[in-house]
N, C-alpha and C positions, 0 to 999 in steps of 0.2 A: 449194698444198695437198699436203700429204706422202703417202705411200702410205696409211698405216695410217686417216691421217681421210679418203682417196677411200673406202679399202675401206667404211666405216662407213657414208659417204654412201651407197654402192650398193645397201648391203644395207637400209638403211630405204627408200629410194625402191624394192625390191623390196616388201618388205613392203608400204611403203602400196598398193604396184599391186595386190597379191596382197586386201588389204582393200577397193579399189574399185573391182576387175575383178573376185574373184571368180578361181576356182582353173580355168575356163575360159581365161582370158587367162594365168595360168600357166603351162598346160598345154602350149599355144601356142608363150611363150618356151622351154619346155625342151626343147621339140621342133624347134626351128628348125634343130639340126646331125643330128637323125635318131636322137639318142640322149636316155633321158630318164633323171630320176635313180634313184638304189634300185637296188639287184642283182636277178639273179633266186633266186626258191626253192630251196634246197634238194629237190631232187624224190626221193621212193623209188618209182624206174622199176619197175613190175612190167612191164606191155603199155604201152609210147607207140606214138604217132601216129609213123608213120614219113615225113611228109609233112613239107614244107614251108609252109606258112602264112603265114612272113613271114621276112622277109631282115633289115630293120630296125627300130627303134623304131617309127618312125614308119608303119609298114604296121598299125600295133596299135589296136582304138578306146581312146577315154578314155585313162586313164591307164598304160597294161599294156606294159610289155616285149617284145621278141622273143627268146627263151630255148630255150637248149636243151632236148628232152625226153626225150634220149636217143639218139635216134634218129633223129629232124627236128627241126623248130622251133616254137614256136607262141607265140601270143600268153599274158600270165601279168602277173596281176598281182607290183605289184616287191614286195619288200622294202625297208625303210628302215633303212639302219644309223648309228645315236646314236652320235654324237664320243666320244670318248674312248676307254682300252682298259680293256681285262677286268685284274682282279686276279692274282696269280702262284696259280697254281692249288695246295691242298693238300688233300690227302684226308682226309677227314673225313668219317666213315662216316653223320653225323646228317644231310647235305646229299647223299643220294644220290638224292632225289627230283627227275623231271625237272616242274620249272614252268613254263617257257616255251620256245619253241622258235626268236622272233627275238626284239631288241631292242623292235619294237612291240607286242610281250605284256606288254612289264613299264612299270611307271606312271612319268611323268615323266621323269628322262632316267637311269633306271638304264637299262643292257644286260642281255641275257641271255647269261651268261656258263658257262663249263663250270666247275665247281664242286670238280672231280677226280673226279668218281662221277654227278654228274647235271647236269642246267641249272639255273641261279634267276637270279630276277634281281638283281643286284647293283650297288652305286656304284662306277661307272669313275672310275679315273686319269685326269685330264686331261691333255690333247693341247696341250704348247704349242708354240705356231710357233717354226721356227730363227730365231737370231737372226741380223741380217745385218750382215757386218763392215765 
């Protein structure tokens, strides 16, 4: 079996697990090395918690991060960021509205992308894998 049909295999025998366990048994898997997937938020620190809370992913219940607050750390739900990349940005004074603030505000697998003036969500550039020689 060559690379590209393992990878394929891995990722349906993911899925089907994630379809007959349920996002508990995923949760689980993502968590086994102490880190899970998604970034953390973008935060606008006014007063954070100067405390400590948690060291790593997995000190966090469900599905939540251990993220900086500024100041300390603390549990936070992640962010999820959609493949592909944003558009080359041009300004254009009619898109200065801001619409979304991550990729899971905008529907299906557009991103939210910066616009030159605001956010919206937009059709990403696909991301193709290097090719190997």
């Amino acid at each position: 079996m060559d690379k590209r049909s393992f990878t394929v295999y891995v990722l349906i025998v993911a899925l089907c697990a994630l379809v007959l366990f349920g996002t508990a048994f995923c949760a689980l898997a993502l968590r086994s090395g102490g880190i899970l997937t998604g970034v953390c938020p973008v935060r606008k620190y006014i007063r954070a918690d100067c405390t400590e809370s948690c060291s790593k992913d997995s000190d966090c219940p469900d599905n939540e991060k251990c993220c900086s607050n500024g100041c300390g750390h603390e549990c936070m739900p992640p962010v999820i960021v959609k493949p592909g990349l944003c558009p080359r940005r041009r300004l254009d004074d009619r898109r200065c509205a801001v619409t979304c603030s991550y990729d899971t505000d905008c529907p299906n697998h557009e991103k939210c992308c910066f616009s030159g003036c605001g956010r919206q969500c937009m059709e990403p550039y696909p991301v193709w894998p290097a090719a190997t020689v």
